[in-house]
N, C-alpha and C positions, 0 to 999 in steps of 0.2 A: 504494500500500500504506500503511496505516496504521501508526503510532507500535505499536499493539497489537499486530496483525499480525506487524510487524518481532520484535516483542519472544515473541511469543510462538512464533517460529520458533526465537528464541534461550533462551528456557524449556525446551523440547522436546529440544533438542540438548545441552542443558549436564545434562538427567536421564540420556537415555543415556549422556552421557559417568561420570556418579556410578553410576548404575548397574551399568558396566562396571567399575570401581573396586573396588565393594562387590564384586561376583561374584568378581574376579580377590584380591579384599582385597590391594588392594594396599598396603605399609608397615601393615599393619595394621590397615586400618582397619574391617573386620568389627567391631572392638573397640569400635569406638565408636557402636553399636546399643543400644537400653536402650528396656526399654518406658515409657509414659506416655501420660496422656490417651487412655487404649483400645484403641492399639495400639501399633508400634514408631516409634523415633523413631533418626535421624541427627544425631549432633551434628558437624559437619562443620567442623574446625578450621580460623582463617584464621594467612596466615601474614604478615599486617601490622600485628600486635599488637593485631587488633578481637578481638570475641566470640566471631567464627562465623557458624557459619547453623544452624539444627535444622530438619529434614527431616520431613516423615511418610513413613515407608513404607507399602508395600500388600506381600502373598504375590505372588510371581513365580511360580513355579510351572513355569516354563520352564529358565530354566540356573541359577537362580538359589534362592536363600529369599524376597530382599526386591529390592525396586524401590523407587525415588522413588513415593510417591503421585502421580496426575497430574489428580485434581481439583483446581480452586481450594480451599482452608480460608485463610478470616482471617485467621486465627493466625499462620499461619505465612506469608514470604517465598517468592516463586517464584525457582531457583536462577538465577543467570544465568554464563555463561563466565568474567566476572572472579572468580565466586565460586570456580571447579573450579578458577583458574590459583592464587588467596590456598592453597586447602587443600592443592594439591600442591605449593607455595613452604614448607609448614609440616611437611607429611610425608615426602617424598620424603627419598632418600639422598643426598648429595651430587655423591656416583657419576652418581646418574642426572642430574644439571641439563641437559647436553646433552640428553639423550631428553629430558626434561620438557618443555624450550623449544623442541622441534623438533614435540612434538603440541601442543601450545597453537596453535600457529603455523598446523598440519594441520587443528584444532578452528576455528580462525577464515574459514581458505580454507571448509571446512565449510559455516558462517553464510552465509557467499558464496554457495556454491556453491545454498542451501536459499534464497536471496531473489531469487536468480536464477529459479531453477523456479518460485516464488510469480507472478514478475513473466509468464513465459514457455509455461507448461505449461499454461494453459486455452488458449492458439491451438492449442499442438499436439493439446491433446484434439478441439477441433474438425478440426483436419485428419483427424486417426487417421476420426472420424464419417465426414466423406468421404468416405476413400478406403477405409475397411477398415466398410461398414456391414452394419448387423448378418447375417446370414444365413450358409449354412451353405458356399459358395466363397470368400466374400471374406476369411474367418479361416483358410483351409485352405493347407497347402503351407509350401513354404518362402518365399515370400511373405508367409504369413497368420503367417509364426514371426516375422518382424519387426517387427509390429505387438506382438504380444506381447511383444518382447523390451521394444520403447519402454514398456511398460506395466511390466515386470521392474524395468529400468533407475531409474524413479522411487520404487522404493520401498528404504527404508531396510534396510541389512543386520542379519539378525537379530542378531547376536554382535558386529560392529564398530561402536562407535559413531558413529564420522566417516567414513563410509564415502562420502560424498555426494562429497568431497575429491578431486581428481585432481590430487598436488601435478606443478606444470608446466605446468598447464594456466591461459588466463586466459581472464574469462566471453564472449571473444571464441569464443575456441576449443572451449570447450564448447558454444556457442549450433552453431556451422559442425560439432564433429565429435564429439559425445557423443551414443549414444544415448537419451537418454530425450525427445531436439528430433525425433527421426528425420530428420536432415538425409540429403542427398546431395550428395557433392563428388566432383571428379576427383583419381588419384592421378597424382603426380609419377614421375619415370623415371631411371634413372644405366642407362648403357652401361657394361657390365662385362666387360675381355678375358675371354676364354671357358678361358683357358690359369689364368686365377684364383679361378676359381669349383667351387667342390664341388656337383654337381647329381646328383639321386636323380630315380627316376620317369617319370611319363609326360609329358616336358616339350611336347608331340605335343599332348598335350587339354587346353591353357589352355583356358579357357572362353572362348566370342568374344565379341569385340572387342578380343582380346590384342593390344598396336598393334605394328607394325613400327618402325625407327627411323625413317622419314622422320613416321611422323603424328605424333611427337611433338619434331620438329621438326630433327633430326640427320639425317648425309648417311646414305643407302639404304646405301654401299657400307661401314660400319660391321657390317651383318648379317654379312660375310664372317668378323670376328674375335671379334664382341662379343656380349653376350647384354642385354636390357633386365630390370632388376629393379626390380618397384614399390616407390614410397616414399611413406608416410603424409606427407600434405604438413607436419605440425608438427615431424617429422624432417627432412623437406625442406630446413625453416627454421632447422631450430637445430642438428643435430647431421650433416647427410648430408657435409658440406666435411671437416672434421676427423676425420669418421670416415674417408674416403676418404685424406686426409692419413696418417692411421694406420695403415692396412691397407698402406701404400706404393703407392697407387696413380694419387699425382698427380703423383709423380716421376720416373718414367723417363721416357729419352730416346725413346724410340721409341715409336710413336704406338699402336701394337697391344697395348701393353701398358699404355696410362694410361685409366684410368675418362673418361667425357665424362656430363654432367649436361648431361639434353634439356634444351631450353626450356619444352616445351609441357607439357601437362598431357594425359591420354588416359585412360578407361575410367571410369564414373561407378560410384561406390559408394555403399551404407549401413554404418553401422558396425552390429555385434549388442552385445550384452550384455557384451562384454570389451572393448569399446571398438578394441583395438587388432587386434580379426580384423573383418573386414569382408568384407559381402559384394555380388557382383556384382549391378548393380539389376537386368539386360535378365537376370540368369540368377544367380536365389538357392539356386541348390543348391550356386553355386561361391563357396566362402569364402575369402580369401586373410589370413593370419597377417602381420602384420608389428610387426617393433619402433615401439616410441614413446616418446619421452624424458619419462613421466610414472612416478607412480606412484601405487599404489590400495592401499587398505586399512594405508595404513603407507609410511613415509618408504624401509624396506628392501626392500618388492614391486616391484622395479621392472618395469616393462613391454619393455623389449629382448628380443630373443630369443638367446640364449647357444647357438653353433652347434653344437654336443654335443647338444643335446636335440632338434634333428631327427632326428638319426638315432636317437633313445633313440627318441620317440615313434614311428619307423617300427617298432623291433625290436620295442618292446612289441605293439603292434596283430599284428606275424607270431604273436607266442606268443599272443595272444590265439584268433587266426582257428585257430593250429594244437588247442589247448586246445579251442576250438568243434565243431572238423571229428572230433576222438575223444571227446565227450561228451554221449549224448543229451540229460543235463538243459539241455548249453547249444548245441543246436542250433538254438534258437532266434536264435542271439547276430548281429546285423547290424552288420559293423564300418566304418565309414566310413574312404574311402582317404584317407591321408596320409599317403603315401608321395614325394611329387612336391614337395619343394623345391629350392633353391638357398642358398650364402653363400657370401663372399668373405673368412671368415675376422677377423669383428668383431660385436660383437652387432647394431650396427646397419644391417649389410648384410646381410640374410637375410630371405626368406620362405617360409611353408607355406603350400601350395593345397592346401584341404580339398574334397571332394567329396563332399555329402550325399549319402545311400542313394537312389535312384530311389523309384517308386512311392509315392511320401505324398502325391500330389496332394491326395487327397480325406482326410487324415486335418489335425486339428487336432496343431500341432507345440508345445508350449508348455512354457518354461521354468519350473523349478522355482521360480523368484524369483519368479513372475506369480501366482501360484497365488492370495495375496493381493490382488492388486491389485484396484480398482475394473473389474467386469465391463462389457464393450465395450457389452451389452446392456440394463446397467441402467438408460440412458437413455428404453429404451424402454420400460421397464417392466414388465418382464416379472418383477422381485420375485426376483431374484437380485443382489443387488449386489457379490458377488464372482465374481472368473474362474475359481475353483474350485465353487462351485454352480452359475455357467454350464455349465462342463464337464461334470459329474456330470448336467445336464439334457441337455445335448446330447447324450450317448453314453453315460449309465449312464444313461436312465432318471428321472431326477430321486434316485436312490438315493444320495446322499450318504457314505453310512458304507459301503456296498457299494464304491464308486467308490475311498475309502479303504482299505479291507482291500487288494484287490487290488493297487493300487499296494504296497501294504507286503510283503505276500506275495511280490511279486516282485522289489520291492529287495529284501530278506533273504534268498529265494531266493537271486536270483543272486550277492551277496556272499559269504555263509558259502559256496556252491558253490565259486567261486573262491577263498574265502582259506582253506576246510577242505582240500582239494581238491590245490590248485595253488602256496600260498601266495603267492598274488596278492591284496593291498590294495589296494583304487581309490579314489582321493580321490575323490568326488562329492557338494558340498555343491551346494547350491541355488541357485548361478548356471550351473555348467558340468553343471547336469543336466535332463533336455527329459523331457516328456511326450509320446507322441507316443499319439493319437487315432483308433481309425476305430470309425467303425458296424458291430457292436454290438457295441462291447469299448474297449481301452486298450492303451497300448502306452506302455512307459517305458525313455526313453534316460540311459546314465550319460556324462556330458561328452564332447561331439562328438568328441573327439579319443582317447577312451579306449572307453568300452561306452556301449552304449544298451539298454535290455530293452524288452522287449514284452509286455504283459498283454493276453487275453482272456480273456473268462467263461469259466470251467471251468478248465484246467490253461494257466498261464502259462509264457509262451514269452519269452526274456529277447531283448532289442535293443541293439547298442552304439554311439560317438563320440566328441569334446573340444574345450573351450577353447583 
């Protein structure tokens, strides 16, 4: 990679971060917009007793008024990170210095994280060619949603500006277990007495290759008292001991009652688009949730799973399915079971086994984050360069704005449905919400874990799921 390159990954990253700034005006600083030379200009205070920096803006038009200009001009300076960390050293509250130096820190892992992909993500686009090549099986199913996800995964969030960031993670562990590499690894296993564990569901239809304790390296006679629960191997590493320490369950005397950590490693996975649910390779309809000592989008998201919210997300999905089965307009509504976990009573002893809806062999699955992304197909030429005018040609017809209404019609439908309705709110921003695909129509899912809808030409049938 080039000096340029480098720098101009670092350009790119330090506009979003001002941009987000401007939008949120944070301490003020909308204020400091003023037009000149034709259009609007940023005067962006430093706070190491220099000048500054002055900005061009461009119309945003999105969350925004104004954005950083992102053509090169002469004139002016391209921003760089140390400039965003001088203007929030000169702005900010005092209050805030902790937060400040805790994103600067998030902003830099960021940089990381973006020369990483530079260096990394033309192999995987070549592999993606391989194994996901163009036509209309190979992008299909819960299969063909993986490839899509790694396609999601690489692209920048629209609202968070360092979203690239997985703080916890090092570019070891993103290369091994972040989506956007589409890796596959084995997860790790803890023997858990069966007398300590909170379990819901149909613990009966693991998806196979669920292992017994001998395959993963513990004595057979272990199944009598103990239950095996997956662990994301970077939990594995850094937090499964102390968590087990915590929960009191490396302490007692008696052997029926103390956790044992397999040796071995058993059952290969991919991660999806949340990094921390994954799903089975030999059998992608079965997703497994598990905690992982990072975090996304911010120092406070963390990724654990807090054992209350299993059973929240099973009770929700009942009132969903029940709201479904007495309402024609949402009879359409397909709920994905996630009902079937386990925990031992610590955020980082716990999993959700999600079970996508059957039947989507033949439909294209595709996450709301992909929609942008560079189309599987533009290689070939076929004069769509994005995976949303691939789409709209695959199954609308080449109808583009058609392809779009629909999809809108039936998010709006089925939200104001539910929240006029029912007073039911669904988070569903554009990583935990799927598109789902068939000939000759559409069908759109809200966060695997929550709703999914369904679109067909004519009158729209809603479909649901979550992250």
């Amino acid at each position: 990679m080039t000096a340029g390159e480098r720098s101009g990954a670092e350009h790119e990253l330090a506009a979003r971060v001002i941009d987000t700034l401007l939008r949120e005006n944070y301490a003020g600083l909308s204020r400091r917009v003023r037009a000149g030379h034709g259009s609007h200009l940023l005067a962006l205070p430093s706070g190491h007793g220099g000048a500054g920096l002055v900005l061009p803006l461009e119309r945003d038009g999105f969350l925004a008024d104004f954005r950083v200009r992102r053509a090169r001009q002469p004139a002016f300076a391209r921003p760089t990170l140390a400039d965003v960390e001088s203007a929030l050293a000169a702005v900010s509250d005092p209050a805030d210095r902790a937060g400040v130096a805790a994103f600067a820190a998030e902003c830099r892992q960021a940089l990381a994280a973006l020369r990483l992909r530079e260096r990394w993500l033309p192999a995987v686009r070549g592999r993606l060619a391989r194994r996901w090549p163009p036509g209309d099986g190979a992008w299909s199913g819960a299969r063909g949603q993986l490839a899509y996800e790694a396609l999601a995964a690489a692209l920048p969030h629209p609202a968070y500006p360092a979203s690239e960031c997985r703080l916890g993670f090092s570019d070891a562990d993103s290369l091994r277990y972040a989506p956007e590499y589409l890796p596959g690894f084995m997860l790790h296993w803890v023997a858990v007495p069966r007398s300590r564990l909170v379990t819901a569901g149909a613990h009966g239809r693991r998806p196979p290759g669920w292992p017994s304790p001998a395959q993963t390296g513990l004595p057979e006679s272990l199944a009598a008292t103990h239950e095996l629960m997956p662990v994301h191997p970077v939990t594995a590493r850094r937090e499964l001991a102390g968590a087990l320490a915590a929960a009191g369950l490396t302490a007692p005397a008696d052997p029926a009652e103390r956790a044992v950590i397999a040796p071995g490693t058993w059952l290969r996975v991919t991660p999806t688009l949340s990094t921390r649910t994954v799903a089975v390779t030999g059998h992608p309809r079965s997703h497994i949730k598990l905690p992982l000592p990072t975090s996304t989008l911010g120092l406070l998201n963390r990724r654990h799973i807090q054992p209350g919210t299993l059973a929240d997300g099973a009770l929700v999905r009942g009132i969903l399915a029940a709201a479904a089965r007495g309402d024609p307009l949402l009879g359409g509504l397909l709920l994905a079971d996630e009902g079937t976990y386990a925990h031992a009573g610590h955020p980082y002893l716990g999993y959700l086994l999600r079970r996508l809806p059957a039947g989507l062999e033949r439909c294209r699955i595709v996450p709301a984050a992909a929609l942008l992304a560079p189309s599987p197909d533009a290689a070939a030429g076929t004069g769509r360069p994005l995976v949303i005018e691939d789409l709209a040609g695959w199954g609308w017809n080449g109808d583009l704005a058609g392809f779009l209404a629909a999809y809108l019609e039936s998010l709006f439908g089925v939200h104001v449905r539910l929240f006029a309705r029912y007073g039911i709110a669904l988070e569903s921003h554009q990583q935990n919400t799927a598109l789902v695909l068939r000939r000759p129509g559409m069908h759109r899912h809200f966060a695997w874990s929550t709703v999914r809808v369904t679109l067909r030409k004519g009158p729209a049938t809603p479909l649901a799921g979550g992250r």
